[in-house]
N, CA, C and O of each residue as an XYZ file, in Angstrom:
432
protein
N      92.329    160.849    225.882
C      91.242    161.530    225.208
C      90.293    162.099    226.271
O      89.909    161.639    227.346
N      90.074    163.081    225.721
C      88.964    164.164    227.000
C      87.831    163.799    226.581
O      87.704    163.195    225.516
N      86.730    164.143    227.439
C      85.085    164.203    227.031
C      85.007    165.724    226.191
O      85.768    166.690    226.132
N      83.791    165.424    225.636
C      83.249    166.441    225.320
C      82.311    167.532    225.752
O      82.069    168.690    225.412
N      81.780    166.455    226.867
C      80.990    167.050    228.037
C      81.313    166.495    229.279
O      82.246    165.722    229.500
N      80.545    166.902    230.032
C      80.765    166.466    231.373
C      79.756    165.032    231.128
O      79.076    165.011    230.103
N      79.689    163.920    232.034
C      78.840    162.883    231.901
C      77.372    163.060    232.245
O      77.208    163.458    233.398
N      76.319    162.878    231.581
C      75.145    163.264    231.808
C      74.530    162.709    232.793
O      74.808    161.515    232.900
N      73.667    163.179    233.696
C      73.205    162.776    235.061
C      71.864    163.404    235.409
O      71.727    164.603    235.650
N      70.944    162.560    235.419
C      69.138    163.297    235.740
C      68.665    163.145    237.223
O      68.465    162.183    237.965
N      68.560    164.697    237.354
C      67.984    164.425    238.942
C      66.448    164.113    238.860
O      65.852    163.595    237.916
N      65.995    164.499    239.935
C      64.289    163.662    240.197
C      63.643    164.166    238.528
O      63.539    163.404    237.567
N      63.270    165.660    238.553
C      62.835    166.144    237.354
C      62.941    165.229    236.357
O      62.076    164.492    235.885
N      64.034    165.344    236.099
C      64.617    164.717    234.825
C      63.816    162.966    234.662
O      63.016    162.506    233.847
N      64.355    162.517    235.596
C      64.108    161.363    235.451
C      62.154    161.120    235.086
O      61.601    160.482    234.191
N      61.648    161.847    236.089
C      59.838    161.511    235.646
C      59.969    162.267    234.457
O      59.247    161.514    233.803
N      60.273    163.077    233.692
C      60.030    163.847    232.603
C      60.175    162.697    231.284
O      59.307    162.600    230.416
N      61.453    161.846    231.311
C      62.233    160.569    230.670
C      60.984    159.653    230.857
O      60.238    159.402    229.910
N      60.766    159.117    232.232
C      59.470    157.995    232.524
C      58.310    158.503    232.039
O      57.392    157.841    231.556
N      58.343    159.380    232.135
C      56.370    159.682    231.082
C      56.216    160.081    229.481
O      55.317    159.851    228.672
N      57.478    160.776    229.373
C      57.913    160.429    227.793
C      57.962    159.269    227.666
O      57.110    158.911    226.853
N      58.638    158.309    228.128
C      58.765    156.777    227.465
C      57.231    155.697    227.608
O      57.032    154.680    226.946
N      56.459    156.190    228.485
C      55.003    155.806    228.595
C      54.280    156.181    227.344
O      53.891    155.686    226.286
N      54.296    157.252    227.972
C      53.736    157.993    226.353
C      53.788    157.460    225.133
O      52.780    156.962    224.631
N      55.013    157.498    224.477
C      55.206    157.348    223.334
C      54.710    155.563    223.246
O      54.052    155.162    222.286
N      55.102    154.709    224.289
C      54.606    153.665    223.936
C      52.824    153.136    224.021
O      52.262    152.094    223.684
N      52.437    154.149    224.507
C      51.062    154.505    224.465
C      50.442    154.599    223.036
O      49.450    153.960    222.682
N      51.243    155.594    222.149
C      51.041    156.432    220.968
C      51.205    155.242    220.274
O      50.347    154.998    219.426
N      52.120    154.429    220.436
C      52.558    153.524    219.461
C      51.910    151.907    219.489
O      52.067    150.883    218.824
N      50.956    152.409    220.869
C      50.455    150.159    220.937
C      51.552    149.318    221.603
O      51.504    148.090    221.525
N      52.554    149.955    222.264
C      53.807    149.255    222.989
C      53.136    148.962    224.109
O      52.241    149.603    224.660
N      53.867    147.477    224.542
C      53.384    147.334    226.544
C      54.349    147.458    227.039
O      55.185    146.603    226.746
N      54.753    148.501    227.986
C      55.950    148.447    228.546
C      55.533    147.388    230.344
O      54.748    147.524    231.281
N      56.501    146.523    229.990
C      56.029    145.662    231.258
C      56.796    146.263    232.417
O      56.182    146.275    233.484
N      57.851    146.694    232.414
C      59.248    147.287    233.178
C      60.120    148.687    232.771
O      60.931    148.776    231.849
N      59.804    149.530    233.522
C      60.264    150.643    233.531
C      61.606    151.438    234.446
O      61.112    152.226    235.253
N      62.814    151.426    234.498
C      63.620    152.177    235.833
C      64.425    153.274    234.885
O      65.100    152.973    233.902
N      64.326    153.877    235.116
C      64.833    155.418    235.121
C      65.727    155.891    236.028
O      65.394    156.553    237.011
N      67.544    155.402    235.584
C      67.910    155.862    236.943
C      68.551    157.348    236.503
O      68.039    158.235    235.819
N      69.738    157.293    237.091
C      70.787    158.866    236.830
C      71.281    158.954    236.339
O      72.003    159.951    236.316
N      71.375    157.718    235.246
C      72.808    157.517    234.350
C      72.386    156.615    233.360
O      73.190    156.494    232.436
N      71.221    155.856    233.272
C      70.858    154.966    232.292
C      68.965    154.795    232.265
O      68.244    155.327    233.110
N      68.571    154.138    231.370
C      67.472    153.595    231.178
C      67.675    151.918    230.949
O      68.561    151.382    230.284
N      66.314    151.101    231.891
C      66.463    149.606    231.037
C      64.581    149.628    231.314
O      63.877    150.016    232.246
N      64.344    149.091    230.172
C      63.188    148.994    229.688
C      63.019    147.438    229.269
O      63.758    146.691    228.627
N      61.745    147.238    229.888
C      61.098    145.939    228.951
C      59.809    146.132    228.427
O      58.725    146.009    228.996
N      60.105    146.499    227.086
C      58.374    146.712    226.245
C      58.315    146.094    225.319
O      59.394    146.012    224.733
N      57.412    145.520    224.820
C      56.735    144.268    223.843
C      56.399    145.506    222.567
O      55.491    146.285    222.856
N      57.035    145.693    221.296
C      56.727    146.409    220.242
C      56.737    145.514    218.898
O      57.701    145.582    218.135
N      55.939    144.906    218.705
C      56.056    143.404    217.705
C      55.846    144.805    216.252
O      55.277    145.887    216.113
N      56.861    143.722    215.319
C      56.809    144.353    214.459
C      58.108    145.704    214.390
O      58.322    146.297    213.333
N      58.788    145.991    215.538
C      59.951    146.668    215.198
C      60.627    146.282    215.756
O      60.369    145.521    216.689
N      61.929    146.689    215.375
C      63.373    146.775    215.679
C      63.383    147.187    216.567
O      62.723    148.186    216.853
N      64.571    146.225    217.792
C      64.424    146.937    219.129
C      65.417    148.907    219.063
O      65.380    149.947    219.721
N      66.335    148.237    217.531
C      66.815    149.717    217.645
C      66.408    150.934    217.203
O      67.116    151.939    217.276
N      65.230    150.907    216.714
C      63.910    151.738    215.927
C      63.431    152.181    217.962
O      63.408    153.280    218.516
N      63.182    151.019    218.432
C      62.428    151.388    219.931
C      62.948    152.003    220.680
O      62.286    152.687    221.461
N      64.676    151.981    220.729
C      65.504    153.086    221.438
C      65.434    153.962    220.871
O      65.103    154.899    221.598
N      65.545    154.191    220.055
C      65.785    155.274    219.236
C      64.688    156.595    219.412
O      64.889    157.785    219.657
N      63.684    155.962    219.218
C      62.471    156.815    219.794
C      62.263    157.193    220.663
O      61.745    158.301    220.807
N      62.658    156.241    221.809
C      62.274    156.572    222.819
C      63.594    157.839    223.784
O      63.331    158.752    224.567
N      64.841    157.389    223.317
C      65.695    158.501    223.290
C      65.266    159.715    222.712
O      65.493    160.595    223.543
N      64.766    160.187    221.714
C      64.350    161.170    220.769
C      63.281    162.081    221.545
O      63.493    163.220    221.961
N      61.674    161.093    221.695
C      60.617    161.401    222.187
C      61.151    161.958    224.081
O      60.785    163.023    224.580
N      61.841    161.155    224.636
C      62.785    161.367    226.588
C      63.580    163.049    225.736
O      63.044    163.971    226.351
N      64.287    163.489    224.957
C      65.084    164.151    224.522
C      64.454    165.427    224.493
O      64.815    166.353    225.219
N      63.448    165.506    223.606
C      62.339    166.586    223.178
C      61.876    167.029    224.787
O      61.968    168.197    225.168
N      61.497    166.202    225.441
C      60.177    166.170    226.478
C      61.273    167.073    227.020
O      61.023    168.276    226.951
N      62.691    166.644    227.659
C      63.318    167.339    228.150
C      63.804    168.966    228.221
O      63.954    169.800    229.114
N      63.966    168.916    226.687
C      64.090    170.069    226.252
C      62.716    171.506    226.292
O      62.732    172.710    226.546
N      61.817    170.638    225.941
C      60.578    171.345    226.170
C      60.456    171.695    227.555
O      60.090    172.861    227.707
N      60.736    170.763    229.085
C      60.388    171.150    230.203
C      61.453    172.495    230.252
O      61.022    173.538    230.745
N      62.506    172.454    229.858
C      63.466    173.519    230.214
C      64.749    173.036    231.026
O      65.485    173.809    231.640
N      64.921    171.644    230.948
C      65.412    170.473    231.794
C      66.962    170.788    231.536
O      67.818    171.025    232.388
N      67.111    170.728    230.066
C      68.364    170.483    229.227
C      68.624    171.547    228.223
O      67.692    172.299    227.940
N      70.045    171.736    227.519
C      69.603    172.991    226.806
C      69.631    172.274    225.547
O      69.858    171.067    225.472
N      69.350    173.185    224.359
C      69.097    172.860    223.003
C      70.523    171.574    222.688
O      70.280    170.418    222.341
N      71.781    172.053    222.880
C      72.528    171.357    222.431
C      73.350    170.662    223.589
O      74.569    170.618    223.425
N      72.801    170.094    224.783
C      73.145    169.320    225.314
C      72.920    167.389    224.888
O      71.864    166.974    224.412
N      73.938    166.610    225.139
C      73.912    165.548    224.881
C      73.291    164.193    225.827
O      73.945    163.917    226.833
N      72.699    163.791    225.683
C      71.820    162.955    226.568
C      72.126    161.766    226.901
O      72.594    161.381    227.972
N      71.793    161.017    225.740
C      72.534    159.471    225.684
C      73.536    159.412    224.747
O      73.891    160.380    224.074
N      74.092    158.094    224.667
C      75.221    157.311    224.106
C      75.081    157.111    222.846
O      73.937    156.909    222.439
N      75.816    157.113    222.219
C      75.403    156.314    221.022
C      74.487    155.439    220.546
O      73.572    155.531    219.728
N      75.074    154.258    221.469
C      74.284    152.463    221.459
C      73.374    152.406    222.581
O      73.267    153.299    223.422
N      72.784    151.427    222.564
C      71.771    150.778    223.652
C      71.893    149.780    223.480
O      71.840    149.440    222.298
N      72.148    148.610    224.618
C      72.132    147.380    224.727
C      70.273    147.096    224.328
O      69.212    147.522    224.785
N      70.560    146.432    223.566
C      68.992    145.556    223.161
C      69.404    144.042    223.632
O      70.521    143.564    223.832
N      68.301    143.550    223.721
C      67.827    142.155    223.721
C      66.649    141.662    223.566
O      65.718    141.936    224.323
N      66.541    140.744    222.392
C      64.943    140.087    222.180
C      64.723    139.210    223.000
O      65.717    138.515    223.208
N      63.487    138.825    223.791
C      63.301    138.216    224.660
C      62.351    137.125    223.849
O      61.374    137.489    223.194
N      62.722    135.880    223.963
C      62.059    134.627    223.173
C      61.076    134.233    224.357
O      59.908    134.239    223.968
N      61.181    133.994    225.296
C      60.185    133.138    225.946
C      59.438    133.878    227.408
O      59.977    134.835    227.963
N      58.372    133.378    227.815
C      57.967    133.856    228.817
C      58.519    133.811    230.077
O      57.965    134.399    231.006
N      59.969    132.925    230.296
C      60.536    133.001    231.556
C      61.930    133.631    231.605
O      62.698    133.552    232.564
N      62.180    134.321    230.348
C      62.921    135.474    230.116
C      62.279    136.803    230.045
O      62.961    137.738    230.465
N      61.364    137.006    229.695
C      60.775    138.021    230.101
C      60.043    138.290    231.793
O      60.032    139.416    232.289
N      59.665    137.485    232.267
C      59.456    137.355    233.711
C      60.931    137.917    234.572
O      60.952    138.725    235.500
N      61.952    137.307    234.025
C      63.313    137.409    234.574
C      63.764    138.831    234.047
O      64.858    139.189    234.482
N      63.276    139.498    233.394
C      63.962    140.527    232.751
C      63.309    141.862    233.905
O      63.922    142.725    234.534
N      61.521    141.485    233.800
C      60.797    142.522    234.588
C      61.505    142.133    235.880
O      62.243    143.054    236.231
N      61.532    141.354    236.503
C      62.501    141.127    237.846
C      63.571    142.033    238.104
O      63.717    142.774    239.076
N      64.515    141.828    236.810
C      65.827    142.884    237.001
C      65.677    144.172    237.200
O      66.275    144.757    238.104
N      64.758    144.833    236.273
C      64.650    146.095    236.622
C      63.672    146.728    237.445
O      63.696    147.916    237.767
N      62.705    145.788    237.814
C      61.882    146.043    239.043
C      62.504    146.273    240.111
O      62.366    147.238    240.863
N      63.414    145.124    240.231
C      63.812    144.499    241.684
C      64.925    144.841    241.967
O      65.149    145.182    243.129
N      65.962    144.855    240.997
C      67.499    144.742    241.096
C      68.287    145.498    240.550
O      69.302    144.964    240.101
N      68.151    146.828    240.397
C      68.745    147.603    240.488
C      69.251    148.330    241.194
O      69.977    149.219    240.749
């Protein structure tokens, strides 16, 4: 089976355009994003949005990164961005979330 596109890949542009859309919107919305990395090929995020679905929180934040893009002139109208899915995970305790901002601070 072939792609349909080539695999999507954000250079510098791209990527701050994605990181201040995803600020943003969690701005708009009362989100804390504790952990932010934006690389060339993925997003991992740790933001505290009580009260939604972490797949309501991708979702947006794919949508709101999507628009921003399109508006800079980044991407064209019918280019494809992300994947389908997004790995989620609820984080129960404070030394999973400590460990989580670690990963994508530190270890990527």
């Amino acid at each position: 089976m072939t792609m349909a596109e080539a695999p999507f890949e954000m250079d510098t542009a791209m990527r701050e355009v994605v990181e201040t859309a995803m600020r943003d919107h969690a701005a708009f919305r009362g989100w804390r994003i504790d952990a932010l990395g934006v690389r060339t090929n993925h997003v991992h995020v740790v933001v505290t949005a009580t009260g939604h679905e972490p797949e309501i929180v991708v979702a947006q934040f794919k949508s709101w990164s999507t628009r921003r893009l399109r508006e800079a002139g980044l991407i064209g109208d019918r280019r494809r961005v992300w994947t389908k899915m997004a790995s989620t995970r609820y984080i129960n305790s404070e030394a999973s979330r400590v460990a989580a901002v670690d990963y994508v601070s530190n270890h990527q």
